[in-house]
C-alpha positions as CSV (number, residue, x, y, z in Angstrom):
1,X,-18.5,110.0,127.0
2,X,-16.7,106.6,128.0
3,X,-15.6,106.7,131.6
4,X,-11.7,106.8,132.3
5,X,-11.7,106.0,135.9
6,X,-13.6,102.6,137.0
7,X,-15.4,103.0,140.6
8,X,-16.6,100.3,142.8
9,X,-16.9,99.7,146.7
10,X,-16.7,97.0,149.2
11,X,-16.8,97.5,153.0
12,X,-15.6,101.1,152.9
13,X,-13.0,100.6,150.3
14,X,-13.4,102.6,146.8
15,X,-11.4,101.2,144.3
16,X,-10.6,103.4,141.6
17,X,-9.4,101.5,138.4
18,X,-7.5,103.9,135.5
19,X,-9.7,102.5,132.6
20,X,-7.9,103.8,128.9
21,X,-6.3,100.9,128.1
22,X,-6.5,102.0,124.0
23,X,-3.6,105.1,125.6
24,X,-2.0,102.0,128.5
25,X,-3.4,104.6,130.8
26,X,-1.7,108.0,129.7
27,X,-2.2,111.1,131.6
28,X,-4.2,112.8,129.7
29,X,-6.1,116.1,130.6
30,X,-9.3,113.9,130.9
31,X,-8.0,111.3,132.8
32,X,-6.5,113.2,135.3
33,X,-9.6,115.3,135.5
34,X,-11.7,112.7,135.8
35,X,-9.3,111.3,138.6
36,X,-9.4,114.2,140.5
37,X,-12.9,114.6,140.5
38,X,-13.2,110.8,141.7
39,X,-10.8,111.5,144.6
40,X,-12.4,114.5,146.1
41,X,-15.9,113.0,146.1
42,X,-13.9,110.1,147.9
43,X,-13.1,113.0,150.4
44,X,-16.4,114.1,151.2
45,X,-18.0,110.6,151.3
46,X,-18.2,109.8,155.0
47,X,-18.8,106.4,154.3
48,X,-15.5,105.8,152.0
49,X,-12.6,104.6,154.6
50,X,-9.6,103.8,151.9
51,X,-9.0,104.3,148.6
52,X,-7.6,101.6,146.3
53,X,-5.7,102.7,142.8
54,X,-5.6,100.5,140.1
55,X,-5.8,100.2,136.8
56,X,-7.1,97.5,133.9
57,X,-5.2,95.9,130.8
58,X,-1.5,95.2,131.3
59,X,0.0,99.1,132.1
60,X,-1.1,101.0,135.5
61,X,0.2,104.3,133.7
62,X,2.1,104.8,130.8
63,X,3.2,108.3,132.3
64,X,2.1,111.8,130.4
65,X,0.2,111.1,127.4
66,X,1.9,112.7,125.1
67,X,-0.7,113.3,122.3
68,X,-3.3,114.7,124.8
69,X,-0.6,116.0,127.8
70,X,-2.4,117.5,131.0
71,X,-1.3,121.0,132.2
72,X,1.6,120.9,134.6
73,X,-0.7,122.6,137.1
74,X,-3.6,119.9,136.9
75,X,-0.8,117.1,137.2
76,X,0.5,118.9,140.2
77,X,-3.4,119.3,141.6
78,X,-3.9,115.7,141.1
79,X,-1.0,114.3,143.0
80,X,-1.5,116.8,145.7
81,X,-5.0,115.5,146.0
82,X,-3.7,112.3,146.8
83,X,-1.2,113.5,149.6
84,X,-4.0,115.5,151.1
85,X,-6.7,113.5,150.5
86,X,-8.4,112.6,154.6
87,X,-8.6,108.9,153.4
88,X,-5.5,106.5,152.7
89,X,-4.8,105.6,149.1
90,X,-3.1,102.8,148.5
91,X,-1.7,101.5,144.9
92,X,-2.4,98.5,143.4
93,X,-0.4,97.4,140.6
94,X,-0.1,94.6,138.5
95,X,1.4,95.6,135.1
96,X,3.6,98.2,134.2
97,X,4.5,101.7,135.7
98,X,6.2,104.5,133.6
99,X,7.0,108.4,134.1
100,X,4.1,110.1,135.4
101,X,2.7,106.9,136.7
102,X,5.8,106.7,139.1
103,X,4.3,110.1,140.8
104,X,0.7,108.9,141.0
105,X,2.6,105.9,142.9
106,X,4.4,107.9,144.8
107,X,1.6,110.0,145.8
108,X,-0.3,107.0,147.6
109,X,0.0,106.1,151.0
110,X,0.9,102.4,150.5
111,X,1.7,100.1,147.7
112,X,1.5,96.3,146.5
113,X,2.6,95.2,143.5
114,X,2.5,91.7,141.6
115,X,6.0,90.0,140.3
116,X,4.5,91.2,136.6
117,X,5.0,94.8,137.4
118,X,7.8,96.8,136.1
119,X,9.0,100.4,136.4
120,X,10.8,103.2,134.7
121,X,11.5,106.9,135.0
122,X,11.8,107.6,131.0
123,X,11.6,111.2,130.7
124,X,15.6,111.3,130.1
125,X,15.0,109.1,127.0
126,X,12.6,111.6,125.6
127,X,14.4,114.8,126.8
128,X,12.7,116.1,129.6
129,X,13.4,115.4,133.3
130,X,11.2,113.6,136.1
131,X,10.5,117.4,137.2
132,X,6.4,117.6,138.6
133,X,6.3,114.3,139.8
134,X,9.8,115.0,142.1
135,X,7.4,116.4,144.5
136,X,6.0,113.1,146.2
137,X,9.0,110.7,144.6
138,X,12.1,112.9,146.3
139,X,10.9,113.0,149.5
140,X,9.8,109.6,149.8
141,X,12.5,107.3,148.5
142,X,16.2,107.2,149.1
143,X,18.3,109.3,147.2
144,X,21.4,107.2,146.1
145,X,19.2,104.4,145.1
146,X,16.6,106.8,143.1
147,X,19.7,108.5,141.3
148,X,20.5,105.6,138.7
149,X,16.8,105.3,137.6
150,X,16.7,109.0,137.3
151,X,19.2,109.7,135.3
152,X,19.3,105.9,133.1
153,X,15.7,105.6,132.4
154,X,15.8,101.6,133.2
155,X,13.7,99.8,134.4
156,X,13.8,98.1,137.4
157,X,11.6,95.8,139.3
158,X,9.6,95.3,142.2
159,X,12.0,94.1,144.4
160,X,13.9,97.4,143.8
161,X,10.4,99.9,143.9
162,X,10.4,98.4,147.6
163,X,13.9,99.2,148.1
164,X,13.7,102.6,147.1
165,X,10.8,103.2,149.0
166,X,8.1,103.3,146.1
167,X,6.5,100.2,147.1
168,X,5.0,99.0,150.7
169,X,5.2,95.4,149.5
170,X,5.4,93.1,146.4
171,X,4.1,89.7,146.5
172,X,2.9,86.7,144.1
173,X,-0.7,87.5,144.9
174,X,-1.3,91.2,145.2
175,X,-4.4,90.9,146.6
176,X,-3.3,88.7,149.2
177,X,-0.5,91.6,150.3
178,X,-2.9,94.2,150.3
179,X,-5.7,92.0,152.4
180,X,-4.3,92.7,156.5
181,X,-3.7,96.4,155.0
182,X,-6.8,97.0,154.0
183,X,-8.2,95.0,157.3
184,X,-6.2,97.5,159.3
185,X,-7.4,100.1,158.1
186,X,-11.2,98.8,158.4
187,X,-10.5,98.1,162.0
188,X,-8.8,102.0,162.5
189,X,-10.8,105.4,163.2
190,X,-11.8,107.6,160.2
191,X,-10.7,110.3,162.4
192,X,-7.3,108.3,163.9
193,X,-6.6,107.9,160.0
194,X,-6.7,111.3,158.7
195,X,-4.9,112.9,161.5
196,X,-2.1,109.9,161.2
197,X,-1.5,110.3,157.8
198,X,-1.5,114.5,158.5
199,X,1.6,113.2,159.8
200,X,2.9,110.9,157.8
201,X,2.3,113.9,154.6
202,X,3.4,116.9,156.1
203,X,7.3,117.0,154.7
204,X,5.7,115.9,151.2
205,X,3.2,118.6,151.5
206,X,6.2,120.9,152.5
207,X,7.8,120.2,149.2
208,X,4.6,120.8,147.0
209,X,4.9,124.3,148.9
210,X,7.9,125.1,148.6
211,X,9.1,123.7,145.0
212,X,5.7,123.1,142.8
213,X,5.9,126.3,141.1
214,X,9.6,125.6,140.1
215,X,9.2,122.3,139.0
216,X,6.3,123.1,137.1
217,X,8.0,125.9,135.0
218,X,10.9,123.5,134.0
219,X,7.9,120.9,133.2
220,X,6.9,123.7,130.8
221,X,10.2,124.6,129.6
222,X,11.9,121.2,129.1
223,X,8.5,119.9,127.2
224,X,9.0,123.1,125.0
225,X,12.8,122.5,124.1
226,X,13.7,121.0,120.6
227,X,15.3,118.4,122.5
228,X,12.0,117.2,123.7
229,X,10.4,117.6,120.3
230,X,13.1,115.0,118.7
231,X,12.7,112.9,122.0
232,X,8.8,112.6,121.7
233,X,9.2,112.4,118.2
234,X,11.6,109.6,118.4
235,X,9.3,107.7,120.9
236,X,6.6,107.9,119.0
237,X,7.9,106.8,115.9
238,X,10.2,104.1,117.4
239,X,13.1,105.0,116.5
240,X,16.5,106.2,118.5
241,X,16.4,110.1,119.2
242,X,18.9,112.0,117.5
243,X,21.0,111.8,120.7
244,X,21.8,108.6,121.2
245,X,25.3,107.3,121.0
């Protein structure tokens, strides 16, 4: 089988690239299985300081793939994986960033993204809500701010992802931005570095504890409503769903 994740390494950094550019990098239940699996042999590679995710072709994540969709409790695996992964991860994104790809995002330690990136929270369009990836977005951005991209679906831009709290930095160059990041964390401990960002994770982990089970049964329920069905129908044929006024 064709890989879905892209690996390489340079001086203790693995870059991770999602690599199904046919799907503009759905979640599907291969690719986020084949993600996980990349992450936790990340976590047990001594040699591995930071982790870079990125993606090929024009779209970092196109959100849930709705043809092939993962299980609610593999999505909610994978982003915990990153939160509690003993490495940083950091996001690098140069292209577009929609629904589910807003909670891998959101999952990463630090971000840099490229004036060609653009972002959306759709799942309102389609009739679902924003429900398994709340648990690293809501506890890391601020809360008036997130609400109109919540509940419009626009998109917004880089500028804003940093303003909300989605993004570390955006920059021409993305590369250049991420450069004294990645140097930082080069020059830092292995051990200094996962006991930091123990830290820096523990409220998001608090809310994977506390809510996951929730948000994952309205996940379930919401993709199961007719209203979904006409709004993933609608999306996929291009057309307006039934709802709109």
């Amino acid at each position: 089988m064709t890989a879905l994740v892209g690996r390489t390494r340079a001086r203790g950094v693995e870059t991770l690239s999602l690599d199904s550019t046919a799907t503009r990098n759905a979640l599907s239940a291969a690719l986020v299985t084949e993600l996980d699996g990349a992450l936790t042999d990340c976590a047990k590679d001594p040699d591995v300081r930071a982790v870079v995710l990125t993606h090929t072709g024009t779209t970092f994540c196109a959100g849930a793939d709705l043809r092939d969709p993962p299980d609610p409790d593999a999505l909610v695996g994978l982003l915990r994986r990153i939160v509690e992964l003993p490495r940083p991860v950091l996001a690098r994104i140069t292209g577009h960033v929609r629904a589910g790809g807003l909670g891998l995002l959101a999952a990463c330690d630090m971000a840099a993204a490229g004036p060609e990136a653009t972002f959306a929270f759709t799942e309102v369009r389609i009739g679902v809500a924003p429900a398994v990836i709340s648990l690293p977005v809501l506890p890391r951005t601020d809360p008036r701010a997130l609400a109109r991209y919540y509940l419009t679906g626009e998109r917004f831009t880089p500028a804003d992802a940093v303003r909300l709290g989605l993004l570390t930095v955006t920059a021409d160059d993305v590369d250049d931005a991420l450069a004294p990041l990645l140097d930082g964390l080069r020059r830092s401990s292995p051990q200094a570095l996962a006991e930091t960002k123990r830290l820096l994770t523990a409220r998001v982990l608090e809310t994977f504890d506390r809510d996951a089970a929730e948000l994952t049964a309205l996940s379930a329920r919401l993709f199961a409503s007719p209203q979904a069905r006409e709004g993933m129908t609608a999306f996929l044929e291009r057309r307006d769903a039934a709802w709109v006024v």
